[in-house]
C-alpha positions, 0 to 999 in steps of 0.5 A, spaced: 280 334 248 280 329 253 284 324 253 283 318 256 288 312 257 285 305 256 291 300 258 299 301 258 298 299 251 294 305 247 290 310 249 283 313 245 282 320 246 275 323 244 269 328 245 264 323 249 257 326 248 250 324 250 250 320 243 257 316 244 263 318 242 263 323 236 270 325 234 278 325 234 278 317 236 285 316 236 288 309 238 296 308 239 300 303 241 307 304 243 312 306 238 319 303 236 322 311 237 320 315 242 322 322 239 317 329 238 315 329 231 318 335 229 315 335 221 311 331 216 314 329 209 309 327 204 312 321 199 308 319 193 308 313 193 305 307 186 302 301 189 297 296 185 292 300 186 295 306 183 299 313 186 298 314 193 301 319 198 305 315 204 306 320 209 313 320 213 313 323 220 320 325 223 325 328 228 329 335 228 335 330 227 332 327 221 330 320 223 323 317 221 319 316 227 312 313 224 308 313 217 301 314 216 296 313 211 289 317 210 285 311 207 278 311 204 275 304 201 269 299 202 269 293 207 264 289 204 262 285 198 255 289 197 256 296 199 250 295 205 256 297 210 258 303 212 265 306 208 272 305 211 275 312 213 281 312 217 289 314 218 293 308 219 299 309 222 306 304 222 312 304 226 319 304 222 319 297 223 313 296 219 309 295 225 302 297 226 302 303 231 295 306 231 290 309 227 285 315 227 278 317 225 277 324 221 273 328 225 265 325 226 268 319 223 266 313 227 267 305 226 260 301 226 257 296 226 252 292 222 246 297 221 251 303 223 251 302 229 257 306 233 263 302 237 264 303 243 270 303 247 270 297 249 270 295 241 275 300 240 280 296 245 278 290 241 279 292 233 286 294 236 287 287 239 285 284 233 288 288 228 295 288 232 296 280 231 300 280 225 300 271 225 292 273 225 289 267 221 285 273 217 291 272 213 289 266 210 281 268 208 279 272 201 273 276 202 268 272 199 271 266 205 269 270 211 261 268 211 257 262 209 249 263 205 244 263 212 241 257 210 246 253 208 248 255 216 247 250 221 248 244 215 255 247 215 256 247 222 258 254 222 256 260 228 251 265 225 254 272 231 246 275 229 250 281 226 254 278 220 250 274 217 252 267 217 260 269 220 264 262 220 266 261 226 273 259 226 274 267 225 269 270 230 274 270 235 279 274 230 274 280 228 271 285 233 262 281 233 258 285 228 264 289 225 267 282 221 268 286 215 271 292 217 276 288 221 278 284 216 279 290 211 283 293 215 287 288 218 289 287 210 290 294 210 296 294 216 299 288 213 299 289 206 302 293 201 303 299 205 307 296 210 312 292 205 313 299 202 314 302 209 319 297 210 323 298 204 324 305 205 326 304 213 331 299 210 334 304 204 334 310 211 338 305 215 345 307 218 348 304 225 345 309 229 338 307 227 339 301 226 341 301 234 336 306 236 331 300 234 334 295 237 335 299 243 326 298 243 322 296 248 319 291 243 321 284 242 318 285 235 322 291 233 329 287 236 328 282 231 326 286 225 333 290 228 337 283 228 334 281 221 338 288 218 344 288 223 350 284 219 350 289 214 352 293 219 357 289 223 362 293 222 361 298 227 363 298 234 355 301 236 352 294 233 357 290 235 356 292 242 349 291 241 349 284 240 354 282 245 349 286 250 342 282 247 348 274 247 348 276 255 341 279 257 336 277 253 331 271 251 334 265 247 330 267 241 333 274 240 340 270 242 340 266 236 338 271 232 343 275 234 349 269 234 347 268 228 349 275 227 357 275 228 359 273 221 364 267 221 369 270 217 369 276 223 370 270 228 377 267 226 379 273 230 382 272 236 379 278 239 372 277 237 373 269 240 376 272 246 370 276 247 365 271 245 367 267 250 367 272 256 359 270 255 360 263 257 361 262 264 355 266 265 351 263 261 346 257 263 348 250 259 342 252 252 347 260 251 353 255 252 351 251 247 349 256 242 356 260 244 360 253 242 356 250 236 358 257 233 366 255 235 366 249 231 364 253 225 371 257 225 378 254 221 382 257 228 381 257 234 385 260 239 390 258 243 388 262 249 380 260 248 383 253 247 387 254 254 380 256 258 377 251 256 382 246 258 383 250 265 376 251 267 373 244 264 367 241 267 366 234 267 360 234 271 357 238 266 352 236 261 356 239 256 363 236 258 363 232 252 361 237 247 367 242 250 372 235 249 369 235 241 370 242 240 377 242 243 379 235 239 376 238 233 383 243 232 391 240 231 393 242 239 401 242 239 403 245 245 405 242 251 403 245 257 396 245 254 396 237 252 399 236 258 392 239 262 389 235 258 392 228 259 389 229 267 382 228 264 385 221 263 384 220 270 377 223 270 372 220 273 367 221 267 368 214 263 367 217 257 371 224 258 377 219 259 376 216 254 375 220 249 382 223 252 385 218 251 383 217 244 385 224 243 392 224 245 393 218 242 391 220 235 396 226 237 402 222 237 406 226 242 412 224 245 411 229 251 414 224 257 408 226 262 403 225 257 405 218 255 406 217 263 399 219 264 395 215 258 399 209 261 397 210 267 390 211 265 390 203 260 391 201 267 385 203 271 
């Protein structure tokens, strides 16, 4: 067998002839786990439908790898189209991974007309956006009666009949049916079922094998299971890696992550703030939002913050509220303080001043200071 790449993507291989292309068409997008299958586990598996075998693929470690499933359905309403008969595969995060027709099996067209190549890239395209708008039709919504047509403003693509145009490009032209169908196979029950198996095989070293993916999508699954492993080191070390080198919707994802209770630890705080300083100002402010949720805040981050404060930061006075949010007592620390009396930023001093008031010290050089400041 020839196999012939299409893109970074995925690849279709197959036997090309002078009729097209007639057999082991297979096409695969990047998985979640890049391990050799070493064997097959079949799982019976009752959906709405009935009873179905949900195939398990895994390593020589035992990991899951990818599911599958051997499919064979009707795509339309009047059984005119040609029957579905595909293996869909899914990733361990629910993903839709690829699929593969059964020997001298083929996707058509209306009339039965065969796909080209270029039609399998597209089907993978469609059926690969999971936030398709495919999700929000029935069946019977996917065309209007031919002649009501062009009184409703509606796009006939000449294969489907009277396709409504705000789906055409959501489905490979003249297959509208059968992308719909199996779009709805890959996102439907099968998926939710795939998830739930994946979830009760978790442990941290899965779970950080999937967070270690290529794939965004897969990083996010990983993050949404991650606090029920917090406990270990390896997630641990995960989620401060994604705070330091990722995008700032992973970085939510995973603040949200370190559980509040585990944050009131000096340590973990000391950790955290060691991303600060490296942090453009949106990271910061998320690293600070998630400090004014902890009842303590350490003394030794309450110092840092103090020593390394910048008043020309747009961040300055959210820095002063997070700090004027605790009890500070020691001296050398209200001492620190009292020099952003002196501080060129109005509301900084202000805000200061209106601090150490309210701390009622009795600190020689502090009450010095906020003297010298009332005489500005």
């Amino acid at each position: 067998m020839k196999s012939i790449f299409i893109s970074f993507i995925f690849i279709v291989g197959f036997f090309k002839t002078s009729v097209g292309f007639e057999q082991n068409i297979r096409v695969f997008n990047d998985n979640t786990l890049d391990f050799p299958i070493t064997y097959t586990q079949s799982k019976l598996v009752t959906f709405e439908d009935g009873k179905d075998t949900l195939f398990i693929n895994r390593s020589s470690e035992d990991h899951p790898i990818s599911y599958f499933r051997e499919i064979a359905t009707g795509v339309c309403l009047d059984n005119e189209c040609r029957p579905l008969n595909i293996i869909v595969y899914w990733t361990i995060t629910g993903r839709f991974l690829g699929f593969e027709l059964p020997e001298g099996e083929f996707l058509s067209k209306t009339d039965h007309e065969k796909f080209n190549e270029k039609e399998y890239q597209d089907m993978n395209r469609m059926v690969s956006n999971q936030n398709s708008i495919l999700a929000n039709f029935s069946i019977k919504d996917l065309t209007v009666p031919v002649t009501d047509a062009d009184t409703a403003g509606e796009k006939i693509d000449g294969v489907s009949a009277a396709t409504k145009a705000s789906i055409l490009d959501y489905c490979v032209e003249g297959a509208v049916y059968t992308t719909y169908t199996l779009w709805h196979i890959i996102y439907g029950e099968t998926r939710t079922k795939i998830i739930e198996i994946t979830e009760s095989m978790l442990s941290p070293e899965l779970l950080t094998m999937i967070m270690d993916s290529q794939n965004i999508l897969d990083k996010k699954w990983g993050l949404t299971h991650a606090r029920k492993f917090w406990q270990s080191s390896e997630i641990q070390q995960q989620i401060f890696d994604i705070i330091e080198n990722q995008d700032l919707q992973l970085i939510d994802m995973a603040m949200n992550v370190i559980p509040i209770s585990s944050l009131e630890s000096s340590d973990l705080q000391i950790r955290l703030y060691s991303y600060y300083h490296q942090s453009d100002n949106t990271v910061k402010r998320k690293i600070l939002k998630k400090f004014q949720m902890v009842t303590h805040l350490s003394d030794s981050i309450k110092y840092q913050f103090i020593k390394n404060f910048d008043s020309d930061n747009r961040l300055a006075e959210d820095v002063l509220d997070l700090l004027f949010s605790f009890n500070i007592q020691d001296g050398m620390m209200l001492r620190k303080i009292a020099e952003l009396l002196m501080d060129e930023n109005m509301m900084v001093a202000y805000k200061t001043y209106n601090y150490l008031r309210e701390q009622n010290t009795k600190d020689r050089h502090v009450q010095k200071m906020m003297k010298k400041y009332l005489r500005k």
